[in-house]
Structures are given as C-alpha cells and as structure tokens.
C-alpha positions in Angstrom: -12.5 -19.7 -21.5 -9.1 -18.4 -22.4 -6.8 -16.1 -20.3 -7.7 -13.2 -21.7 -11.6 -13.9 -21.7 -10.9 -14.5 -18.2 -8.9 -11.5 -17.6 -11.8 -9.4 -18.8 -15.0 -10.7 -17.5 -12.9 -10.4 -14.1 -12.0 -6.9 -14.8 -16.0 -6.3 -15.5 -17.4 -7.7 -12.2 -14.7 -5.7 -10.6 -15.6 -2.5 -12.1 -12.4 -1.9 -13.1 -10.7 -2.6 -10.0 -6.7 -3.2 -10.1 -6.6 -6.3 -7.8 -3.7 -7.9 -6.9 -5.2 -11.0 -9.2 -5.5 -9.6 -11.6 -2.2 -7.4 -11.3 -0.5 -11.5 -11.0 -2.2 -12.1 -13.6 -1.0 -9.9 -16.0 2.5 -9.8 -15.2 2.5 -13.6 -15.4 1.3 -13.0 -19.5 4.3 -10.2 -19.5 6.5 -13.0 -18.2 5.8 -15.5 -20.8 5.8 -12.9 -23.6 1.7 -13.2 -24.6 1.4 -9.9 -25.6 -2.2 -10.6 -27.1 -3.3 -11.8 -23.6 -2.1 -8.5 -21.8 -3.4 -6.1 -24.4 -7.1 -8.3 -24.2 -6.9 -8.0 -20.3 -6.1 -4.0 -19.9 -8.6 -3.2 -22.9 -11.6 -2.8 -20.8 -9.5 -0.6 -17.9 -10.7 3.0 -17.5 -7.9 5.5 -17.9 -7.8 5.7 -14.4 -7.6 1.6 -13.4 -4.6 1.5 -16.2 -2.8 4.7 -14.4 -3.6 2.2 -11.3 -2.3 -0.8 -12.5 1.2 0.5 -14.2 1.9 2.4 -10.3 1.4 -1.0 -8.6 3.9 -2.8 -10.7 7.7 -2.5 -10.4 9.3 -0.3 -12.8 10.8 -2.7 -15.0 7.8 -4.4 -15.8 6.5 -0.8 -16.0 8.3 0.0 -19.0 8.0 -3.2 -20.4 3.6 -2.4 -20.4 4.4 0.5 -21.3 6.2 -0.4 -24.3 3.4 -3.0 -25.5 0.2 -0.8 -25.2 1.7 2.6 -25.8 0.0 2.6 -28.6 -3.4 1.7 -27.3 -2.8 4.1 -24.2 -6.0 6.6 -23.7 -4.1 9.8 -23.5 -6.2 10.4 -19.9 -4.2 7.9 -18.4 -0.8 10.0 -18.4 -2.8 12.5 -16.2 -4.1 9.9 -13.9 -0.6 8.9 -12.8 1.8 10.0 -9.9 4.1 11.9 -11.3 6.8 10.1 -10.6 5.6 7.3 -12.5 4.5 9.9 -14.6 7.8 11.1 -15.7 9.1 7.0 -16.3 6.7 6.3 -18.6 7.2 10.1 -20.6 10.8 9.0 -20.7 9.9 5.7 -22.4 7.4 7.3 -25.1 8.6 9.1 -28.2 7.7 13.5 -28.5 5.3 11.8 -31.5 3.5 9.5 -28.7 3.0 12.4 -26.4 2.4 15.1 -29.1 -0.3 13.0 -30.4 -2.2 12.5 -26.6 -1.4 16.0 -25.8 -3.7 17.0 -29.1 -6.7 15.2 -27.3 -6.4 16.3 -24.4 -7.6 19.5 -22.5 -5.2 22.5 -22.6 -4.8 22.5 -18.9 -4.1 18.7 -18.7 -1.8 19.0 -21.6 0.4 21.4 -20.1 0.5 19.6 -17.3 2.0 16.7 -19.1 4.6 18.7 -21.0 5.9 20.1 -18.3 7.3 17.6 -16.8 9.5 17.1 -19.8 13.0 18.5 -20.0 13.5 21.6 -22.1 14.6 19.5 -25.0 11.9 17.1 -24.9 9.6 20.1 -24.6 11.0 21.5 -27.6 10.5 18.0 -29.5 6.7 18.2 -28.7 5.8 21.0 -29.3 7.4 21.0 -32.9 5.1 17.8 -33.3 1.9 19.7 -32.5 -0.5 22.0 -34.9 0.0 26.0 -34.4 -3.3 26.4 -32.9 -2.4 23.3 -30.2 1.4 24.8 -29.9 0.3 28.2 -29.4 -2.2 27.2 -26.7 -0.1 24.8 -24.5 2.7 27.5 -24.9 0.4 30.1 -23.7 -0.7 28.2 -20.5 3.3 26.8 -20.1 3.7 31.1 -19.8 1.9 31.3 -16.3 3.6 30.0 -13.1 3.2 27.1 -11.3 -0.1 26.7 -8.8 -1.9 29.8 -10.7 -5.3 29.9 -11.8 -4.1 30.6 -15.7 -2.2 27.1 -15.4 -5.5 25.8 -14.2 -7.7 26.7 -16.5 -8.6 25.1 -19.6 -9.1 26.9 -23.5 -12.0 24.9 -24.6 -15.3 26.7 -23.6 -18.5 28.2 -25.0 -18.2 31.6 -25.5 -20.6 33.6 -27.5 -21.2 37.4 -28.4 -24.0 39.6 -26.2 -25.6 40.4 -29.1 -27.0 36.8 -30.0 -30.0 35.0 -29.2 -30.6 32.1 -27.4 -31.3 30.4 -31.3 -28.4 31.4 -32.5 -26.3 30.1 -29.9 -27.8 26.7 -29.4 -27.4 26.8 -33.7 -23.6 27.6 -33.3 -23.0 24.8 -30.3 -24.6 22.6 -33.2 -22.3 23.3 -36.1 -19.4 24.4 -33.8 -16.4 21.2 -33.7 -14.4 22.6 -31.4 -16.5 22.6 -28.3 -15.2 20.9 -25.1 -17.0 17.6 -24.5 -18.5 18.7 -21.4 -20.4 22.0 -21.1 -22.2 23.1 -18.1 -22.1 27.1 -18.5 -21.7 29.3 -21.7 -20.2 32.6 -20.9 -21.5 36.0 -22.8 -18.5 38.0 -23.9 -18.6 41.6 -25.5 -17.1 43.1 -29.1 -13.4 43.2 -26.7 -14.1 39.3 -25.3 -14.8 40.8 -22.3 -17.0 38.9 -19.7 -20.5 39.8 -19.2 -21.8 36.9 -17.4 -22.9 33.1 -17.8 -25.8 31.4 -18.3 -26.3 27.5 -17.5 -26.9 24.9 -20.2 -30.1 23.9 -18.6 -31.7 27.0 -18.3 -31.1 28.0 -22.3 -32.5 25.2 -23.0 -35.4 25.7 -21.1 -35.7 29.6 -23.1 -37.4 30.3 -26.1 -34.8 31.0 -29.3 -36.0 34.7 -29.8 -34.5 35.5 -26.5 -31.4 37.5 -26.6 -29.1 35.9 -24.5 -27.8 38.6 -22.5 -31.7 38.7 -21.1 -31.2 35.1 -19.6 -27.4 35.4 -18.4 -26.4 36.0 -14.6 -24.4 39.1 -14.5 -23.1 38.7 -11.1 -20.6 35.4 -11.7 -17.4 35.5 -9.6 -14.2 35.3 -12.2 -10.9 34.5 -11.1 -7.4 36.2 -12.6 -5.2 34.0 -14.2 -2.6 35.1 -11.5 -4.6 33.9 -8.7 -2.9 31.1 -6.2 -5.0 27.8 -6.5 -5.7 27.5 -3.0 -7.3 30.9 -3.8 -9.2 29.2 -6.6 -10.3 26.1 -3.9 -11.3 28.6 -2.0 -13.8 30.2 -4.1 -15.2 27.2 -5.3 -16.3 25.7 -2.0 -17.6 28.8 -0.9 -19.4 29.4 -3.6 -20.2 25.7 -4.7 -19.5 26.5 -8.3 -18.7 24.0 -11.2 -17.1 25.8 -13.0 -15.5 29.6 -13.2 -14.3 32.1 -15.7 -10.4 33.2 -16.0 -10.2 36.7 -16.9 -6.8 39.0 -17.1 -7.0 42.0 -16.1 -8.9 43.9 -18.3 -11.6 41.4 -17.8 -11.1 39.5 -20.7 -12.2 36.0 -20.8 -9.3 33.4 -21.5 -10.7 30.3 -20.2 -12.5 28.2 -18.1 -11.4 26.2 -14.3 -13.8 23.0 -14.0 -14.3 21.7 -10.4 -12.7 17.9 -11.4 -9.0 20.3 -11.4 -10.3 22.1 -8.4 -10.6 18.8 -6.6 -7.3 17.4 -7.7 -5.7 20.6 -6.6 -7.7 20.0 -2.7 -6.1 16.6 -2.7 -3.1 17.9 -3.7 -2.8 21.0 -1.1 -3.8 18.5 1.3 -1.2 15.9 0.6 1.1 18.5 0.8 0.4 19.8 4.1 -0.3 16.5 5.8 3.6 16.1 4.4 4.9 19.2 5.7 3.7 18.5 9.5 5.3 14.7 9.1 8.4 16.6 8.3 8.9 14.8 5.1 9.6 16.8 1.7 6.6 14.7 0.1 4.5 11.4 0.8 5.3 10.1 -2.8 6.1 6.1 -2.3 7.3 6.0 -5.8 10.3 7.8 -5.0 13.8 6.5 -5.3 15.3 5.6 -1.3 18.1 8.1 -2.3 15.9 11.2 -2.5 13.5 10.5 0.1 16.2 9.9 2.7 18.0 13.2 1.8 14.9 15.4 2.2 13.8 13.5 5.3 17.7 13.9 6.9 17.2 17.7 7.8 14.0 17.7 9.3 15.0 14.7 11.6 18.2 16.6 12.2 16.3 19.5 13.4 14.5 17.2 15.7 17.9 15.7 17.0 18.5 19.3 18.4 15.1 20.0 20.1 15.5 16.6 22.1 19.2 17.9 23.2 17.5 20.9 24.3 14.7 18.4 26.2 17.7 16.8 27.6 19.4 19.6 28.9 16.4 20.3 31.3 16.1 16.6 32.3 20.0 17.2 33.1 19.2 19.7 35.5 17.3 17.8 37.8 20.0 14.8 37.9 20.8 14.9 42.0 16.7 14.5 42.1 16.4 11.2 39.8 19.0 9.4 41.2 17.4 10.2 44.9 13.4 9.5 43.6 13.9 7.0 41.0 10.0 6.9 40.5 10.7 10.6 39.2 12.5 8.9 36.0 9.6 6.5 35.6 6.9 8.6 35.7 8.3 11.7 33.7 7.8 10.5 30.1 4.2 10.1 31.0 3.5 14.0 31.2 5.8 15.1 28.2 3.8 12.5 26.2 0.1 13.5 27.3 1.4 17.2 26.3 2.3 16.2 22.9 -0.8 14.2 22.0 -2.7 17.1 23.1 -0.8 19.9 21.5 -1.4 17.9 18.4 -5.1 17.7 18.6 -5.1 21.6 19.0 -2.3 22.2 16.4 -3.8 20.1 13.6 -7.4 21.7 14.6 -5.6 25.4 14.0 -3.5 24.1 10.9 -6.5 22.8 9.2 -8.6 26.0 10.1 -5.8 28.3 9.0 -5.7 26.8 5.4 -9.5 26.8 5.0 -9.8 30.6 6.2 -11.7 29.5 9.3 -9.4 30.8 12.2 -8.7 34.8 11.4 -8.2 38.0 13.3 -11.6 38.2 14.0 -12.2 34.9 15.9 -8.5 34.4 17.3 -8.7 35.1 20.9 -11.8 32.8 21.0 -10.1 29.8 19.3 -7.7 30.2 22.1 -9.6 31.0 25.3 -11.5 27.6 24.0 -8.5 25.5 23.4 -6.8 26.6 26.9 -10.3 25.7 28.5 -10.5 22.4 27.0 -6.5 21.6 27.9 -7.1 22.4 31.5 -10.5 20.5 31.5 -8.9 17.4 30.1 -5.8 18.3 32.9 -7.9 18.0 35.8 -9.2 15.2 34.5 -6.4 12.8 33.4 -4.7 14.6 36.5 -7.2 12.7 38.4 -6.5 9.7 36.8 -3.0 9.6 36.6 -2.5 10.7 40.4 -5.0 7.6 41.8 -2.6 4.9 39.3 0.8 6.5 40.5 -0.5 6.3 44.2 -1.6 2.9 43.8 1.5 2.5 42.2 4.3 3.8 44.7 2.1 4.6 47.7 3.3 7.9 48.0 0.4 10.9 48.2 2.9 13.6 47.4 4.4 11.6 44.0 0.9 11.2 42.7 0.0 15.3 43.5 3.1 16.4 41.8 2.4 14.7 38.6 -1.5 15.4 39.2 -0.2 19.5 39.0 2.6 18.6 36.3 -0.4 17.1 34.2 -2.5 19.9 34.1 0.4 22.7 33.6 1.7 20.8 30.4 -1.7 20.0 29.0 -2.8 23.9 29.3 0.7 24.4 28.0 -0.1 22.5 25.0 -3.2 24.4 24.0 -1.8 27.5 24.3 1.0 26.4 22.0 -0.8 24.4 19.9 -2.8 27.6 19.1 0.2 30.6 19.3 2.6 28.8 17.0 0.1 28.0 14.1 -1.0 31.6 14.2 2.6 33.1 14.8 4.0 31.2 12.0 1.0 32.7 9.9 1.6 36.2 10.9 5.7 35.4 9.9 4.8 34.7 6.5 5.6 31.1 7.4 3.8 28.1 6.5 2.4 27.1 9.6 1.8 23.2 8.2 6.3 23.2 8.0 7.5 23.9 11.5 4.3 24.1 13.9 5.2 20.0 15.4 8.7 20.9 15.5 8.3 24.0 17.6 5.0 22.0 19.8 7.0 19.1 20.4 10.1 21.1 22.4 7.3 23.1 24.0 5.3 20.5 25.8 8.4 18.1 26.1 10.7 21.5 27.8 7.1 22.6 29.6 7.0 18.8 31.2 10.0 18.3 32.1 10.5 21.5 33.7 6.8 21.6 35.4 7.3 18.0 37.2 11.0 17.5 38.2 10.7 21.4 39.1 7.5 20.8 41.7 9.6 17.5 42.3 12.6 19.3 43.8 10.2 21.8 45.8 8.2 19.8 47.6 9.5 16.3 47.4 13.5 16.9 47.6 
C-alpha cells in the first residue's frame, strides 16, 4: 500500500479526524516535495477537517498547502477557519480564487469571507463576480457588523399568496436557483411582503389544489435586518426555530437566518465573553505574541492598581503583623475563599444576564439567594477553617477571628458578585469586561479589612 493509499484509508476510519499522524504525515510528503501524495491524503477531508488541518500546522507550511491544493479547496473550508488563519490563506489566493468560491457559496458566508479583505482586494473581487452575485454580497457588505441583515442569507423559497400548493412544488422543480437546503418556504404578497411560512414537510403532505396561503402559519416571528445577533440567538432558542425571515421595515422579505449561523454566532458571543472576564482582548491562539501581549498589557495594568489598593489596607495593620505573625499567615486564606466565591456568583449572574434570565423582575431574589448561600457556605468553612487554625497555633481567639473574617468576606462576595454584574448592566457597561476586576478588589479590600480589623480589636 502506498503513502497516499495509506493516508486515506487512515483518514476513513478516523472519520475525518485531523490527528497528529496524520498531520506528521502529511507535512513529511510537503517536506520531500510529493505533491501527488498530499493532494491523495487531504482529498477525502470534509471542509471542515481541511480548515482543521491547515490551523494545526505552522504557517509556513500553511502557505505552502495552501499553494498546492488551492485549486482543489472546497470553497466551505475558508468559512470553517479562524480567522486569523483565515486572513493568511486570503492573502495567499488570487481575487479570481476567492471570486470563484465566493460564487458557490451562500450570500451570508460570502460576505463574510470578503470582508476580511482590504478595500482593494475587495474591489478586485468583486469586479471578478457576476452582477447578480456583486450586487448581492454588496448589499449584505451594506449592513453593519453583528446585525441580523449580515446574517442572513439571499437564497430562499419565496413564492406569491396567490399560488397553490401545485404550483409551488412545480416551480421548486424547474427553479435552479434554490438554496440546497430548504426547510420552510415563505408566502410573500404582490409588494414581497411576508405573509407567513409553511414547512416543506407539511406541503408535501397537502393536496396540489390547495392554495397555499390556506396551509401557511401566519403567526411566524421575523427579525429586522437591524437586529443585534445576540437578539437573533435569542429568538431562536426561545422559540426553537430553524430558520427565520429578515424583513425591513416595511415587512418586506429580504432573506433568510438558518440556525447553523445562529449557532456559530452562540459560540462566538460566548468566546467573546469567556474572553472579556479573563481580561484578554480575544482567546485566538493564532495570534502573533506582539498583539496579544499589547491587548493583554492594560487589563493586567489595571489589575496592578487594584492590588496596590489591596496593599494599602494590609499596610495599615503593619504594628499588628509584626506582633501576631500568624496574622500574615493566615490572611491570604480569607481573601482567597472570597474570590473563589465571588466568582461562582459573578459568572452565575454574567451568564444569566446575557441569556435574559436575571431582570428587574427577579433581581432582589437572585440576591437575597446568593447572600444566603455565601453566608451558609461562611458558617460552614468558618467552622472548618477555625478547628485547622486552632489545631494549628493553639490559640481559641486566632481561630474565632478568622471564623468571623470568613463569613463577612464570603457574604461580601455574594453581594458583590451579584451588584456589580447588574450595576455594570444598568451603566450601559458590559458586565462580562470589568465585573472580576471590580470582584477581585472587593473581596481581597473586604478580607483584609474584616480580619486584621477584628485582629486589632480583640487580639491586639
């Protein structure tokens, strides 16, 4: 069996799993120039397992694959990849390469692509592309960024009120422009404005005399192309859809959201706010040191100044840790408890902020909870805590101060780990960007302060 027959009966067992085999493998065939070899190996790959394997290879290897399969590259595969690698591989690819995937692929996904391009570049395509395609693209290019117009895709099944079912399962035969997958038709007036939908399944189920208005749900939610896509999310998970009309605002129909964009923008509004509270610009690996030390510099800078603050209360109680040394060993123990727990509760109100759980309505619940449960768990590890220290120093009163610091910091935490989310809210502030900044100073000042303060009273 050669190489290459090898390569591919591997990548079939595998279902199409990039291993780090077959990754060797191939870069071994790029190293000894069998071009043959590496074009047999990635020919079974799914536009997804090829987006896989050029992200796990360094980038000068990269463009070298790049430069050998570009012409057998499934146009899906540039939407697959991170866009950082993303933009490498645009770079290496002439307008004609790009023009030509862009024409297979959906508008949506195809604007996507294109817009990562310089305005030049952009300019280059474009020129390369049909009117019809140009004017398309150009069209979703004209709504901003994170909308539901750049969302949506072109390609749908739209057919006039006055049909009947016949006539539109006759038209979906002849038509050559459909998009290859349908699940609802939409019923559009003499204006193109939306009616309702009605579900492949269930026009196929009706007899073709049936006017097709007769059979459609009138009641379908429809987004505005202006709409933010966490908007969009929203609607789809609430109302478990697979797919949803965009209308402007005269309720014309101008295209279509399918749930496979909905989840990629989930995955994406999550990435973004598990970023955010690790104070990092993004959680992209594929970006250059450079960048991701600059936009990692400030956040750590603004840290830098919340521990001075930290300090300056630990400062204040200096004539009490040089007399109680035990004070200085013990008192990283409470600050720490209240930041673990403040981060329970803060990620718990982040997460339920974002998905619309935690409003007006329920506020003051969410908190009298959280403050129950940090004093419950207060008591608790007071009691813990208090029996090691006093097995620890012998000293009943150590072990009750930090008992009493315990449960102060971890109500403390609740109560911030609830207030700043919803504060930050009510600011217009993300509350994903600056909540662990502002609940790390809290239960670090609050711990300090609580223990060497019930220190000095009653042990000093």
């Amino acid at each position: 069996m050669t190489d290459a027959a090898r390569d591919i009966a591997f990548s079939r067992t595998s279902l199409d799993e990039i291993t780090p085999e077959l990754i060797d493998r191939i870069l071994e065939h790029l190293e000894h120039g069998r071009v043959d070899d590496i074009r047999a190996a990635v020919s079974v790959l799914s536009p997804a397992g090829m987006a896989y394997l050029l992200e796990q290879v360094a980038p000068d290897p990269r463009a070298q694959l790049v430069g050998i399969l570009k012409d057998q590259l499934d146009p899906q595969t540039l939407v697959e990849l991170d866009e950082e690698v993303r933009d490498e591989v645009l770079d290496i690819l002439e307008p004609k390469d790009i023009a030509a995937a862009a024409q297979e692929l959906d508008t949506d996904d195809a604007a996507e692509i294109i817009d990562d391009l310089s305005e030049v570049e952009r300019r280059e395509v474009l020129s390369e592309l049909p009117a019809a395609e140009r004017a398309a693209i150009e069209a979703a290019l004209s709504y901003p960024d994170y909308t539901a117009g750049r969302l949506m895709q072109r390609e749908l099944v739209a057919v006039p009120d006055t049909w009947t079912v016949g006539r539109v399962i006759d038209h979906c035969r002849d038509a050559t422009d459909l998009p290859d997958d349908v699940y609802d038709l939409f019923v559009v007036d003499a204006d193109r404005r939306l009616r309702g939908s009605v579900a492949l399944g269930r026009m196929l189920r009706t007899k073709r005399p049936v006017p097709i208005v007769d059979i459609m749900d009138p009641d379908i939610p429809s987004i505005p192309a202006a709409a933010d896509q966490e908007e969009v999310a929203h609607i789809f998970r609430d109302q478990n859809l697979v797919s949803c009309p965009v209308v402007d605002d005269q309720r014309r129909l101008l295209g279509v959201i399918m749930v496979d964009d909905v989840v990629d923008v989930i995955d994406e509004e999550a990435e973004d706010d598990l970023a955010r509270m690790g104070g990092v610009a993004s959680v992209d690996i594929h970006e250059p040191a450079a960048r991701t030390t600059r936009s990692r510099f400030w956040w750590l800078f603004v840290n830098l100044g919340t521990a001075f603050l930290a300090s300056s209360v630990i400062g204040q109680f200096e004539s009490e840790l040089q007399r109680i040394v035990a004070l200085a060993v013990l008192m990283p123990i409470v600050a720490s408890m209240g930041g673990n727990a403040g981060t329970q509760t803060v990620t718990v109100a982040v997460r339920a902020l974002a998905m619309g759980e935690l409003t007006a309505a329920n506020a003051l619940r969410f908190v009298t909870k959280e403050i129950i449960v940090g004093g419950a768990n207060g008591f608790m590890f007071a009691l813990i805590v208090g029996v090691v220290t006093w097995l620890w120093f012998h000293d009943t009163r150590i072990a009750l101060t930090i008992g009493a610091a315990m449960v102060i910091n971890l109500v403390a935490a609740a109560l911030a780990g609830t207030l700043i989310p919803l504060g930050l809210q009510r600011l217009k502030i993300d509350p994903a960007v600056s909540s662990s900044v502002f609940l790390t100073t809290v239960t670090d000042v609050v711990g300090f302060l609580a223990f060497l303060g019930l220190a000095a009273l009653f042990l000093i």
